[in-house]
PyMOL Python script that loads the backbone (N, CA, C, O; Angstrom):
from pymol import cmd

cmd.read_pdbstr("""\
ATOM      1  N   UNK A   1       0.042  62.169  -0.295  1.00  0.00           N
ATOM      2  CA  UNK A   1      -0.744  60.965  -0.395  1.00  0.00           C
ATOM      3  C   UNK A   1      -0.233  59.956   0.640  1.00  0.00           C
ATOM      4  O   UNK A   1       0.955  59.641   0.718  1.00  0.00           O
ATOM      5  N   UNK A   2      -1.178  59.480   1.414  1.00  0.00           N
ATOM      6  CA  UNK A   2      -0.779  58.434   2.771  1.00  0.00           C
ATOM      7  C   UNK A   2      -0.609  57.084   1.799  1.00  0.00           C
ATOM      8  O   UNK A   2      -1.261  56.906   0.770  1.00  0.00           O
ATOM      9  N   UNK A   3       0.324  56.237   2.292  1.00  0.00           N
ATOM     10  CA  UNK A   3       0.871  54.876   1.650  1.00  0.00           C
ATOM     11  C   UNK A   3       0.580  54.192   2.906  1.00  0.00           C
ATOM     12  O   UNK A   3       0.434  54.676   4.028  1.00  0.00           O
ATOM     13  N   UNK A   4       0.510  52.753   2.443  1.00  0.00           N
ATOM     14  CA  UNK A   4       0.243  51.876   3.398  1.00  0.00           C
ATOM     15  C   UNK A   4       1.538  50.663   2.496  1.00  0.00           C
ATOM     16  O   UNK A   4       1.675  50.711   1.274  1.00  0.00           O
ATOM     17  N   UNK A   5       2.505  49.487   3.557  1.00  0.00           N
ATOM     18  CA  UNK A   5       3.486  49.153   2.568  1.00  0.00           C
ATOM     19  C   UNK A   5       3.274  47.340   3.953  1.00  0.00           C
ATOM     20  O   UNK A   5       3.475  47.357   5.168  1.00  0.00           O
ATOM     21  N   UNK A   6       2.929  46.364   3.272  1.00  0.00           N
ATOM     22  CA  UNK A   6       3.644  45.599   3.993  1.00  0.00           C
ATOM     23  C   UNK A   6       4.735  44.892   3.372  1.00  0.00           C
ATOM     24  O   UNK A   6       4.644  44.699   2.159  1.00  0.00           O
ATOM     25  N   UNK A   7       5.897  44.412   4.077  1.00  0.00           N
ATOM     26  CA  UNK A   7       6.967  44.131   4.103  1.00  0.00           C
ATOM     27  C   UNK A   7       7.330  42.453   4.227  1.00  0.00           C
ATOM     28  O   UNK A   7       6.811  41.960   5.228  1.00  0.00           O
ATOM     29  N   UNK A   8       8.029  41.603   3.497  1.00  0.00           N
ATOM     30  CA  UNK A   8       8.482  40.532   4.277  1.00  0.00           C
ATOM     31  C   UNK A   8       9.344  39.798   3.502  1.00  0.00           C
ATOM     32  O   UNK A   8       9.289  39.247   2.402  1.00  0.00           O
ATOM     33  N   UNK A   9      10.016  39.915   4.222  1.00  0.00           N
ATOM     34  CA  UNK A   9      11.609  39.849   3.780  1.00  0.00           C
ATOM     35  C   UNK A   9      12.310  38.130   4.442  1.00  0.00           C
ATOM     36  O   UNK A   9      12.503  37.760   5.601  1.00  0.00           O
ATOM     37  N   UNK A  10      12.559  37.340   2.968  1.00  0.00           N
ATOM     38  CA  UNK A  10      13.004  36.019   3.279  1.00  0.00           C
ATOM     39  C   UNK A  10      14.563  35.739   2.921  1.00  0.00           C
ATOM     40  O   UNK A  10      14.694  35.666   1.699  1.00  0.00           O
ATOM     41  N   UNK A  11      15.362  35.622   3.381  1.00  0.00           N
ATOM     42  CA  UNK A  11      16.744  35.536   3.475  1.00  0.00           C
ATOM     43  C   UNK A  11      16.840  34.027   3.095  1.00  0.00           C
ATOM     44  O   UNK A  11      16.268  33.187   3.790  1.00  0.00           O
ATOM     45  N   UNK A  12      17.513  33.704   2.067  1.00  0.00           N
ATOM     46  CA  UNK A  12      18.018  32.471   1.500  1.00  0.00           C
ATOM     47  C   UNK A  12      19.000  31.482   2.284  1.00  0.00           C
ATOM     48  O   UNK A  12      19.767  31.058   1.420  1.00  0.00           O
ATOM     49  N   UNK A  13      19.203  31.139   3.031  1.00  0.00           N
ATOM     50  CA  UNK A  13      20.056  30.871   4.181  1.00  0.00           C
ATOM     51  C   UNK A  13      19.458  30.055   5.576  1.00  0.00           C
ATOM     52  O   UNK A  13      18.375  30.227   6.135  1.00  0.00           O
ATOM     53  N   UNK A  14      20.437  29.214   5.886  1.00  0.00           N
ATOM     54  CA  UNK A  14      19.900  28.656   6.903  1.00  0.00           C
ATOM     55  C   UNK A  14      19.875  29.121   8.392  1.00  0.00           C
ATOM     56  O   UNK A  14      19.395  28.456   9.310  1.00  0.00           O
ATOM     57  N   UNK A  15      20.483  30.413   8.519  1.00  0.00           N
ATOM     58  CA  UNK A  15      20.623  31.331   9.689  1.00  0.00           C
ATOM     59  C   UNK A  15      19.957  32.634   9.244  1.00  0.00           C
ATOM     60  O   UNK A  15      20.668  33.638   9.273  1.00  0.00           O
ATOM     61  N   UNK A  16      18.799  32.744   8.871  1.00  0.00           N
ATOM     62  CA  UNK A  16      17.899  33.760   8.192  1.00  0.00           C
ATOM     63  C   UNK A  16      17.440  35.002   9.696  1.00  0.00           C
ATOM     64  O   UNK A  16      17.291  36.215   9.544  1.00  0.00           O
ATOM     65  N   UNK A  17      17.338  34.450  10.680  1.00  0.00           N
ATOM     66  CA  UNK A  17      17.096  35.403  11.821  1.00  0.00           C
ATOM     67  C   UNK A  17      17.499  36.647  11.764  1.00  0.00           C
ATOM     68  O   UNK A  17      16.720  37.590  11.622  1.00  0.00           O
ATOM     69  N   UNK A  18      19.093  36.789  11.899  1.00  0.00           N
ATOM     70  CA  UNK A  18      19.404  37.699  12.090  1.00  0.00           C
ATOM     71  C   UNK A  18      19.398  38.993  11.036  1.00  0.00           C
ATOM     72  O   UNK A  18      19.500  40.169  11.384  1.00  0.00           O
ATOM     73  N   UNK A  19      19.292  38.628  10.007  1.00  0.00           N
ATOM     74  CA  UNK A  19      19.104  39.469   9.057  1.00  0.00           C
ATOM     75  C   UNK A  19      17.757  39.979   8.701  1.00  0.00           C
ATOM     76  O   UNK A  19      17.638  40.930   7.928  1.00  0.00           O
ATOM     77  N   UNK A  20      16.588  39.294   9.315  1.00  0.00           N
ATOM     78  CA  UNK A  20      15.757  39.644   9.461  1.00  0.00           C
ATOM     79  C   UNK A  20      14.966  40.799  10.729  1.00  0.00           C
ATOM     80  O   UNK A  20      13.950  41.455  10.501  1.00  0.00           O
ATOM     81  N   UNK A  21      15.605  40.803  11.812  1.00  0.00           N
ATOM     82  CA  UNK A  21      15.626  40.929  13.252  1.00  0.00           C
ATOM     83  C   UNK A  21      16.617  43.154  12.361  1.00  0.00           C
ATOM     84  O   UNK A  21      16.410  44.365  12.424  1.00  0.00           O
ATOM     85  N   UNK A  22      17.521  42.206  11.767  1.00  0.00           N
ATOM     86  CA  UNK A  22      18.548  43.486  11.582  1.00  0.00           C
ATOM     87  C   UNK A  22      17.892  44.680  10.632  1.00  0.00           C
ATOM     88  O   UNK A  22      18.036  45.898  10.734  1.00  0.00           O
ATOM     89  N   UNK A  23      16.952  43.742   9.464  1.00  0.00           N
ATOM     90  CA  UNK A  23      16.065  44.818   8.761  1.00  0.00           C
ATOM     91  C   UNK A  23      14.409  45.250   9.261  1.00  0.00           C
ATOM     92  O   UNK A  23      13.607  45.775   8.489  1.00  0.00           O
ATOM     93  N   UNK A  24      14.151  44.959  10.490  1.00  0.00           N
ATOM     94  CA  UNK A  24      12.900  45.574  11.155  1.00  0.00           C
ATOM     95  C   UNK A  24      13.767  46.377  12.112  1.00  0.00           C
ATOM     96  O   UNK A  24      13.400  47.545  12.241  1.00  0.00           O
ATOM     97  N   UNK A  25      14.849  46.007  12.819  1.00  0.00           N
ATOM     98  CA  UNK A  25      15.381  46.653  13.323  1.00  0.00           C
ATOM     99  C   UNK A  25      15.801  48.436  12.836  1.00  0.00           C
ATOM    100  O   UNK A  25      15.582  49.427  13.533  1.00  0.00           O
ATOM    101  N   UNK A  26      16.309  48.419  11.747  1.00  0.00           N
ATOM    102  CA  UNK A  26      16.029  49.427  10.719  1.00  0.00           C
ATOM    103  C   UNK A  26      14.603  50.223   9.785  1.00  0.00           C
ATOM    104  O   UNK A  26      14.401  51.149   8.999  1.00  0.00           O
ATOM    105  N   UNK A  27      14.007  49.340  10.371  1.00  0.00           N
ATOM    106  CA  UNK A  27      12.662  49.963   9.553  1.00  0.00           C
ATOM    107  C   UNK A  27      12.367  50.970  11.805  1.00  0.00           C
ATOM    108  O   UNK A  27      12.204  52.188  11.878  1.00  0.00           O
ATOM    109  N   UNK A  28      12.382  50.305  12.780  1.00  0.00           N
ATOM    110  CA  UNK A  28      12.065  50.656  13.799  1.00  0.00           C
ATOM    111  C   UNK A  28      12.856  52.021  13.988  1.00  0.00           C
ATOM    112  O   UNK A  28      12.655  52.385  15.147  1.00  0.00           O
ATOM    113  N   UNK A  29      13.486  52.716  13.475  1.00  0.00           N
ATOM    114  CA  UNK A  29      14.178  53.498  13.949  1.00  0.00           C
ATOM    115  C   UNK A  29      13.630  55.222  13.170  1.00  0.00           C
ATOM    116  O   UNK A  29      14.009  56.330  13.548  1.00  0.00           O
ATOM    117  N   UNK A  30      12.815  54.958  12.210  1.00  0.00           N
ATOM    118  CA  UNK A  30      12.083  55.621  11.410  1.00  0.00           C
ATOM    119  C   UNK A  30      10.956  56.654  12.394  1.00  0.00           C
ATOM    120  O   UNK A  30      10.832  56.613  13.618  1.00  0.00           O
ATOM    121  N   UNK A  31      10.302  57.451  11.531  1.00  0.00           N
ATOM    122  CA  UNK A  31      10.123  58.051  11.987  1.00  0.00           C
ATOM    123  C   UNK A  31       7.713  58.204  11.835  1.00  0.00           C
ATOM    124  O   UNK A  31       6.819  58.980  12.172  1.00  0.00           O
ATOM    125  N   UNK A  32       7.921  56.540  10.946  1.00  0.00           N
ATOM    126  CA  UNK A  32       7.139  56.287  10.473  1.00  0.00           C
ATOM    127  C   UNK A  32       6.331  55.046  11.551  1.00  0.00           C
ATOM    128  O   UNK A  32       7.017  54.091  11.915  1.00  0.00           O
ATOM    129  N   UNK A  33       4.843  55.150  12.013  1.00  0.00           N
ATOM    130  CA  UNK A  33       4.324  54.402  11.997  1.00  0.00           C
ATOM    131  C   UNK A  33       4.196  53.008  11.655  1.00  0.00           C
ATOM    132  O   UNK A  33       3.666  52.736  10.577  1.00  0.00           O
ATOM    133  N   UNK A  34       4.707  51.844  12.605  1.00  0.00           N
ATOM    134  CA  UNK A  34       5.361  50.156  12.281  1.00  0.00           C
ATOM    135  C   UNK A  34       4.753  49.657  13.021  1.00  0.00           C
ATOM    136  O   UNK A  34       4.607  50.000  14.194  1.00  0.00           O
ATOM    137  N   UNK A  35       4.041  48.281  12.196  1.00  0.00           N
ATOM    138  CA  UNK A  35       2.992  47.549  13.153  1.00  0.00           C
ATOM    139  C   UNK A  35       4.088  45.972  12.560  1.00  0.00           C
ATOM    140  O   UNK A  35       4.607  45.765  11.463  1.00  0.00           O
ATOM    141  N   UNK A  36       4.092  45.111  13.858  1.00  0.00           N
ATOM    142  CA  UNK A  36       4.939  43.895  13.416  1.00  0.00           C
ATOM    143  C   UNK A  36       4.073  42.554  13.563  1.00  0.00           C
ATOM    144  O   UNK A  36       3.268  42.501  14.493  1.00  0.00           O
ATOM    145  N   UNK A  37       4.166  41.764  12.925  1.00  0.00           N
ATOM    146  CA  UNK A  37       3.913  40.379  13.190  1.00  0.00           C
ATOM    147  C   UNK A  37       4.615  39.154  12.604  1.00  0.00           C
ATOM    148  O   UNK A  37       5.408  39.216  11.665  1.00  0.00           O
ATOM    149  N   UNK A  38       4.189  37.830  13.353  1.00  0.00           N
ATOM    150  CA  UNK A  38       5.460  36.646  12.352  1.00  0.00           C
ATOM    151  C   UNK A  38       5.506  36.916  11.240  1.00  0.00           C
ATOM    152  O   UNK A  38       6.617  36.717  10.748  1.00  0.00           O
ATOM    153  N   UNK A  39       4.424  37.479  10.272  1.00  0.00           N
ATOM    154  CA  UNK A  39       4.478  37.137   8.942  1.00  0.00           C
ATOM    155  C   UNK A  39       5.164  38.339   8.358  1.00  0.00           C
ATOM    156  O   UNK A  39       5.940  38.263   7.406  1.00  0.00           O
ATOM    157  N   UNK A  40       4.881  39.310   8.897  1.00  0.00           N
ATOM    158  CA  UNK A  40       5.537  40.970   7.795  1.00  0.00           C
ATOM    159  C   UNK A  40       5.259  41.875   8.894  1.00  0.00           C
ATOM    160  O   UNK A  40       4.715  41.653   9.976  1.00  0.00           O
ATOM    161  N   UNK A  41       5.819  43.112   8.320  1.00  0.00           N
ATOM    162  CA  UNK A  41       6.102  44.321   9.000  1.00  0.00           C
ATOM    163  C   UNK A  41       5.236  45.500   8.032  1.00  0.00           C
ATOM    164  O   UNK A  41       5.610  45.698   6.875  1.00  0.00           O
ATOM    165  N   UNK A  42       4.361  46.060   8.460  1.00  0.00           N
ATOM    166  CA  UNK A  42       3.308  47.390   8.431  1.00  0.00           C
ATOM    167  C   UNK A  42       4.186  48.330   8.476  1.00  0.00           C
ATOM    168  O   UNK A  42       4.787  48.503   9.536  1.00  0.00           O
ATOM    169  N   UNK A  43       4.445  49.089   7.429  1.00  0.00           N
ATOM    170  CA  UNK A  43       5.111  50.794   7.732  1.00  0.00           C
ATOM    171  C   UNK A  43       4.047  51.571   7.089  1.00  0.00           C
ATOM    172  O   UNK A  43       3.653  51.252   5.967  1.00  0.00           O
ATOM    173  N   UNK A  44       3.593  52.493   7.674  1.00  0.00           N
ATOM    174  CA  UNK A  44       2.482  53.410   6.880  1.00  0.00           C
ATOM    175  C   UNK A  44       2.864  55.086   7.192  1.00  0.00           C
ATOM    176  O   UNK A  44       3.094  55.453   8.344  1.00  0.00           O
ATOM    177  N   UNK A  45       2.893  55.872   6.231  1.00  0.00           N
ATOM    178  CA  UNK A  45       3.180  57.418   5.834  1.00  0.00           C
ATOM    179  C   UNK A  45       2.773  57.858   4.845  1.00  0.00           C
ATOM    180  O   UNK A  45       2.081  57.223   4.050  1.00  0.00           O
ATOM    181  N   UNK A  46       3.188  59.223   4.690  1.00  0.00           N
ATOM    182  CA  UNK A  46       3.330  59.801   3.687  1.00  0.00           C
ATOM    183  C   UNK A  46       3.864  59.288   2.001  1.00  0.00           C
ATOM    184  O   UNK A  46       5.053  59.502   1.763  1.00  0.00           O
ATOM    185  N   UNK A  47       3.402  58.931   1.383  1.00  0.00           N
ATOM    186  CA  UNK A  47       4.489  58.327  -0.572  1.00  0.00           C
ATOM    187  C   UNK A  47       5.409  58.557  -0.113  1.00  0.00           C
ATOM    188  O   UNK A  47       5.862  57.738   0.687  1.00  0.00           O
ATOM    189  N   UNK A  48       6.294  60.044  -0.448  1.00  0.00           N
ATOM    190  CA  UNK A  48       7.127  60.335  -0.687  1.00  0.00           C
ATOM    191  C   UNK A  48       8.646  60.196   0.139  1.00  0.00           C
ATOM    192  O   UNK A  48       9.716  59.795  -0.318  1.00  0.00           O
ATOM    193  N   UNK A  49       8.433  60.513   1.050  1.00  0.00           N
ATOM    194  CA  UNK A  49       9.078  60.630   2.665  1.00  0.00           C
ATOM    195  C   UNK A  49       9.205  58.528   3.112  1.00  0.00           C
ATOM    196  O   UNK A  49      10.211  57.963   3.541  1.00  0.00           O
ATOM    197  N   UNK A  50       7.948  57.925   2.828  1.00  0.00           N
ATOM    198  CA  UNK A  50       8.189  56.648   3.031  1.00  0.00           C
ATOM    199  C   UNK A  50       8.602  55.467   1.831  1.00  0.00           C
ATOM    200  O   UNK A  50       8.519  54.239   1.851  1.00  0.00           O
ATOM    201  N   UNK A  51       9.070  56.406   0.815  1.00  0.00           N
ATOM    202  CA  UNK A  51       9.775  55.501  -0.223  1.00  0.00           C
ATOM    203  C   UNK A  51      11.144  55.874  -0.087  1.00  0.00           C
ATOM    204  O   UNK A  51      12.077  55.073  -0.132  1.00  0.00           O
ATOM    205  N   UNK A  52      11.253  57.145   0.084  1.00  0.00           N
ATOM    206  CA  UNK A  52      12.514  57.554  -0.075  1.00  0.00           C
ATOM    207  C   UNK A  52      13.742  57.060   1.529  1.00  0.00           C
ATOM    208  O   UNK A  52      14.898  57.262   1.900  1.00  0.00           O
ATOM    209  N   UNK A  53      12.539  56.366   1.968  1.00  0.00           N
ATOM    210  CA  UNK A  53      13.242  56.064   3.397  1.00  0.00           C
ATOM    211  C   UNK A  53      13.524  54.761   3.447  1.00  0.00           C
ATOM    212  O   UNK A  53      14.517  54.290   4.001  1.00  0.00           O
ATOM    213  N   UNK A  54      12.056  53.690   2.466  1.00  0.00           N
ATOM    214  CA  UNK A  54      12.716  52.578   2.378  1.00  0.00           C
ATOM    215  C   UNK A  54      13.639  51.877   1.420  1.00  0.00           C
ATOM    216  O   UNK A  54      14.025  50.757   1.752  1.00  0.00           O
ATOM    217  N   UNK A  55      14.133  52.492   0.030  1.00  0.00           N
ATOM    218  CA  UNK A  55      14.710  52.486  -0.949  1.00  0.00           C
ATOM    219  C   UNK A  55      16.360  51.960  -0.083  1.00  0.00           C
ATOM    220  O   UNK A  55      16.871  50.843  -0.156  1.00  0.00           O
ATOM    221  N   UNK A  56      16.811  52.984   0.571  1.00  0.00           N
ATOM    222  CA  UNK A  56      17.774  52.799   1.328  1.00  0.00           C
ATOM    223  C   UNK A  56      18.340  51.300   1.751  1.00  0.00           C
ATOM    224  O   UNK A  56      19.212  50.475   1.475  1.00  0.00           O
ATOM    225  N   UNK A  57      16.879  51.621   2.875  1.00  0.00           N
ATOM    226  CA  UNK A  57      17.349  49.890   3.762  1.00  0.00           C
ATOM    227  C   UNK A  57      17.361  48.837   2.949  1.00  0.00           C
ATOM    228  O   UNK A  57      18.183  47.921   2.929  1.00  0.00           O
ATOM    229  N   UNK A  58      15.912  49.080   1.914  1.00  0.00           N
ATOM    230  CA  UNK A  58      15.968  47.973   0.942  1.00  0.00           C
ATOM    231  C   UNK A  58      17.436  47.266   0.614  1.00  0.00           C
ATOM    232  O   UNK A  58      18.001  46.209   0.898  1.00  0.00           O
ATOM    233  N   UNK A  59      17.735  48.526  -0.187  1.00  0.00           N
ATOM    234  CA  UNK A  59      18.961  48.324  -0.772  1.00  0.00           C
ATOM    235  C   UNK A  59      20.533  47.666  -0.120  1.00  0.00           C
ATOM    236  O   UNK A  59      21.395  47.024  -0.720  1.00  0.00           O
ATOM    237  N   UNK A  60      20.493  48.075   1.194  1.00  0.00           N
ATOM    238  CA  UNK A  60      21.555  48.204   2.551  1.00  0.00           C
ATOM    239  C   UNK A  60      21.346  46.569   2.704  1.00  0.00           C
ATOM    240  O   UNK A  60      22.406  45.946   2.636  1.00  0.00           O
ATOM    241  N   UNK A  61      20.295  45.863   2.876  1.00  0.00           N
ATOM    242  CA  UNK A  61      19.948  44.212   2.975  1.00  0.00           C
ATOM    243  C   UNK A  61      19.986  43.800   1.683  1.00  0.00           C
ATOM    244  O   UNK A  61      20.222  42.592   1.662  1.00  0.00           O
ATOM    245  N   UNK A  62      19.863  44.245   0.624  1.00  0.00           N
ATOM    246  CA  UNK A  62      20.739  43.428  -0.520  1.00  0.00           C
ATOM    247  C   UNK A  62      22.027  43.026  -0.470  1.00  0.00           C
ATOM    248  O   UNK A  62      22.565  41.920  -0.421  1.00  0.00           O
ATOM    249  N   UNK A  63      22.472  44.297  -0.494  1.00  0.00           N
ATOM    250  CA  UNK A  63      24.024  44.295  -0.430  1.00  0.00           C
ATOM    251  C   UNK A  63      24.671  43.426   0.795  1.00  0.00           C
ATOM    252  O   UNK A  63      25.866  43.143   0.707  1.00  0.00           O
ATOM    253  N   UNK A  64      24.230  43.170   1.467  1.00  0.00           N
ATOM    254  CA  UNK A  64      24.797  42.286   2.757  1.00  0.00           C
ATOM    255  C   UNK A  64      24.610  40.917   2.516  1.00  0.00           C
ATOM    256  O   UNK A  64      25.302  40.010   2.981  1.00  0.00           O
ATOM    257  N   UNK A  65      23.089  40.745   1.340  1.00  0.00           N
ATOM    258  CA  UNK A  65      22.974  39.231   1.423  1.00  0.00           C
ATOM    259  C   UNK A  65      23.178  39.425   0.211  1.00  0.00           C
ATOM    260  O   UNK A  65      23.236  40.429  -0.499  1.00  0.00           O
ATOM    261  N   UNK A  66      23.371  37.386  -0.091  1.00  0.00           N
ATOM    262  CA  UNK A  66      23.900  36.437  -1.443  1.00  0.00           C
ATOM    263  C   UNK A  66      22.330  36.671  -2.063  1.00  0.00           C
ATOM    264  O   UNK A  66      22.072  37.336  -3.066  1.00  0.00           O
ATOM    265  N   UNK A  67      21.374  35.969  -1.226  1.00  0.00           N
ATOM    266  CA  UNK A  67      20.101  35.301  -2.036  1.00  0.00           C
ATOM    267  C   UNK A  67      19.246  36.097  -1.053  1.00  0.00           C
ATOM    268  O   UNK A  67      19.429  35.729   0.108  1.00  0.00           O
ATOM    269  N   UNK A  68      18.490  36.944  -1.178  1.00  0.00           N
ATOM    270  CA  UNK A  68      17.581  37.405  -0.636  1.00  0.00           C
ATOM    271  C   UNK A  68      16.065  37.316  -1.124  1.00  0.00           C
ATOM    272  O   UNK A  68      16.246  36.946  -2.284  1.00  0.00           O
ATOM    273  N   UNK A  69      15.034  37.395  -1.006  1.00  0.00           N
ATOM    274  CA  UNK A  69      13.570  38.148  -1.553  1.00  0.00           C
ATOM    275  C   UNK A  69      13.181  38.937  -0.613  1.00  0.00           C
ATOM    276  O   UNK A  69      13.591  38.942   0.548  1.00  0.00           O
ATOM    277  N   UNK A  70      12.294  39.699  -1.142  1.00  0.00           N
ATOM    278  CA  UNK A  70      11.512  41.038  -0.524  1.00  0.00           C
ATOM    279  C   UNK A  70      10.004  40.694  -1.021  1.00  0.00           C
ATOM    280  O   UNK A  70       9.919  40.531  -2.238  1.00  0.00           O
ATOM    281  N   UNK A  71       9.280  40.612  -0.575  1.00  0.00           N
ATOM    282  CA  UNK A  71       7.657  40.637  -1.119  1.00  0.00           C
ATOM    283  C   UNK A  71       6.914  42.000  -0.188  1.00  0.00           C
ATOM    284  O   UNK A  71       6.599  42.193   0.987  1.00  0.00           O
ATOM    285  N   UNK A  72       6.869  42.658  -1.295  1.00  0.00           N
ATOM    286  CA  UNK A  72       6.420  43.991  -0.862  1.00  0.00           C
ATOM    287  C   UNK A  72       4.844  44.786  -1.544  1.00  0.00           C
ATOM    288  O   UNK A  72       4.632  45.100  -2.715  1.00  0.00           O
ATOM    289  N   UNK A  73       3.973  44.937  -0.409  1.00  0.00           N
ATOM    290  CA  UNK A  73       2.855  45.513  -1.142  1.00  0.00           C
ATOM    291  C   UNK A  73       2.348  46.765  -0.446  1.00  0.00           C
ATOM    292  O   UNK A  73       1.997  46.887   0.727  1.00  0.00           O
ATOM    293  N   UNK A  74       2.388  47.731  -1.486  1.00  0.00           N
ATOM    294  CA  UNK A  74       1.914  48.860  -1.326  1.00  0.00           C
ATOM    295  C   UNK A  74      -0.023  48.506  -1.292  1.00  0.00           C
ATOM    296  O   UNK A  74      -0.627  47.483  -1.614  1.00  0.00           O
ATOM    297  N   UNK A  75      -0.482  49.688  -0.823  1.00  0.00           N
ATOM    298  CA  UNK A  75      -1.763  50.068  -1.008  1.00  0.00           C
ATOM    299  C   UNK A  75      -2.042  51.041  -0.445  1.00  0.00           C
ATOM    300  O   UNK A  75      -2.005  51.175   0.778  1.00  0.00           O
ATOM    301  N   UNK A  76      -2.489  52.197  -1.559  1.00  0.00           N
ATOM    302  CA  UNK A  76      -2.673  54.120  -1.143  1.00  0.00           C
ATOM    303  C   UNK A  76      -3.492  53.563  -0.514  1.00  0.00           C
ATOM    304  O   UNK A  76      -4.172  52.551  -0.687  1.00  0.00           O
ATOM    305  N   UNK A  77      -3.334  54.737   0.712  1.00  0.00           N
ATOM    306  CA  UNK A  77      -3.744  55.187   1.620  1.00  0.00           C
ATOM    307  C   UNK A  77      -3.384  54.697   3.394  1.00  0.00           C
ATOM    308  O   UNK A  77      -2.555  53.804   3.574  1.00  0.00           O
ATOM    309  N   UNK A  78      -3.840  55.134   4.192  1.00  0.00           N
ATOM    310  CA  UNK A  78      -3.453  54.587   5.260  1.00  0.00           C
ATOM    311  C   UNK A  78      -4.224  53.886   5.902  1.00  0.00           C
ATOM    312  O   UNK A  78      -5.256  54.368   6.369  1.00  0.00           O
ATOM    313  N   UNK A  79      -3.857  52.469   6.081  1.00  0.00           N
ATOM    314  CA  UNK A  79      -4.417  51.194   6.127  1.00  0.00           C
ATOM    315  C   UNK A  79      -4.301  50.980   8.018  1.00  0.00           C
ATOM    316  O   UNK A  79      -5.086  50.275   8.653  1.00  0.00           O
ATOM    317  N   UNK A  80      -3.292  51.668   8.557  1.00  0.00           N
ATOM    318  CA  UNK A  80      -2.876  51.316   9.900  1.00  0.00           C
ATOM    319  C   UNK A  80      -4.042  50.682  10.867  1.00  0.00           C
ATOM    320  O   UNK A  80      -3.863  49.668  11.542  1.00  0.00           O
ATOM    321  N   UNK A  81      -5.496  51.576  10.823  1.00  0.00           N
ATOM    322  CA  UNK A  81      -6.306  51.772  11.600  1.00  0.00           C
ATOM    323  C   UNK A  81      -7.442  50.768  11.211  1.00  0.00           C
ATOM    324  O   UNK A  81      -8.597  50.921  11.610  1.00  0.00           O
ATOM    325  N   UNK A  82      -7.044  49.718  10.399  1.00  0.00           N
ATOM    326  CA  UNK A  82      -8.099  48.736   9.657  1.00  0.00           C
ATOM    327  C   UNK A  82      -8.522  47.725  10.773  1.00  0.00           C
ATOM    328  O   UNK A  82      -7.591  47.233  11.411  1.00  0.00           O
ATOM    329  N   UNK A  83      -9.483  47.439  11.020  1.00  0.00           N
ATOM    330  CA  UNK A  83     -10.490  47.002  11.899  1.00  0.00           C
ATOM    331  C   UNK A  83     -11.602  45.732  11.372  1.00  0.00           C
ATOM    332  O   UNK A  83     -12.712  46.035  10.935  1.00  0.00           O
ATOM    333  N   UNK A  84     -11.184  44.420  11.470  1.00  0.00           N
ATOM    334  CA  UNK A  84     -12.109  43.757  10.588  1.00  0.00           C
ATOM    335  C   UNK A  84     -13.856  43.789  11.360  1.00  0.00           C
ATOM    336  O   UNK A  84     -14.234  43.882  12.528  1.00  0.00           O
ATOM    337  N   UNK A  85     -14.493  43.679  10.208  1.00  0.00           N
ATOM    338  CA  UNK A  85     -15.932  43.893  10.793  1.00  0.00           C
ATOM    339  C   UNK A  85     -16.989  42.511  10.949  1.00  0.00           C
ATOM    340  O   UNK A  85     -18.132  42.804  11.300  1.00  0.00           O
ATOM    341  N   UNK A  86     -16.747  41.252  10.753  1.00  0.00           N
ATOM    342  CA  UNK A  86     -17.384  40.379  10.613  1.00  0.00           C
ATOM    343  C   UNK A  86     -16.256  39.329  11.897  1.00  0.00           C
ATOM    344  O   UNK A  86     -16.536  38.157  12.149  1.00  0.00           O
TER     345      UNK A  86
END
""", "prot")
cmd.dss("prot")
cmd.show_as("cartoon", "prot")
cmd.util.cbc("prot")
cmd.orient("prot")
């Protein structure tokens, strides 16, 4: 089943950059389809293969930060190729 996931990740802190820069940086190294912009980061794959890949990093940017959030939304299927029509 193709997943579609956007990402955006707010670091509690007044030097929030780099930890942000450090977890796209890590999503870029994948092996998965990544579309970027100011607001969030697009990873789109396979369920299985693209949970089990972001569980990790997720986790890897907790542990580094005090106060973090993650606002994360899935939606099956693969969204990559979405094209507005109006």
């Amino acid at each position: 089943m193709k997943l579609s996931v956007e990402l955006t990740l707010i670091p509690l802190k007044e030097d929030f950059i780099p930890t942000i820069k450090d977890f796209i940086k890590s999503l870029r190294g994948s092996e998965f389809n990544i579309l970027e912009n100011p607001l969030s980061t697009q990873i789109y794959g396979e369920y299985d293969a693209l949970m089990t890949f972001l569980i990790p990093q997720i986790k890897a940017t907790f542990e580094q930060e005090e106060a973090v959030i993650l606002q994360l939304k899935l939606v099956k299927g693969d969204r990559s190729d979405y094209k507005p029509n109006f």
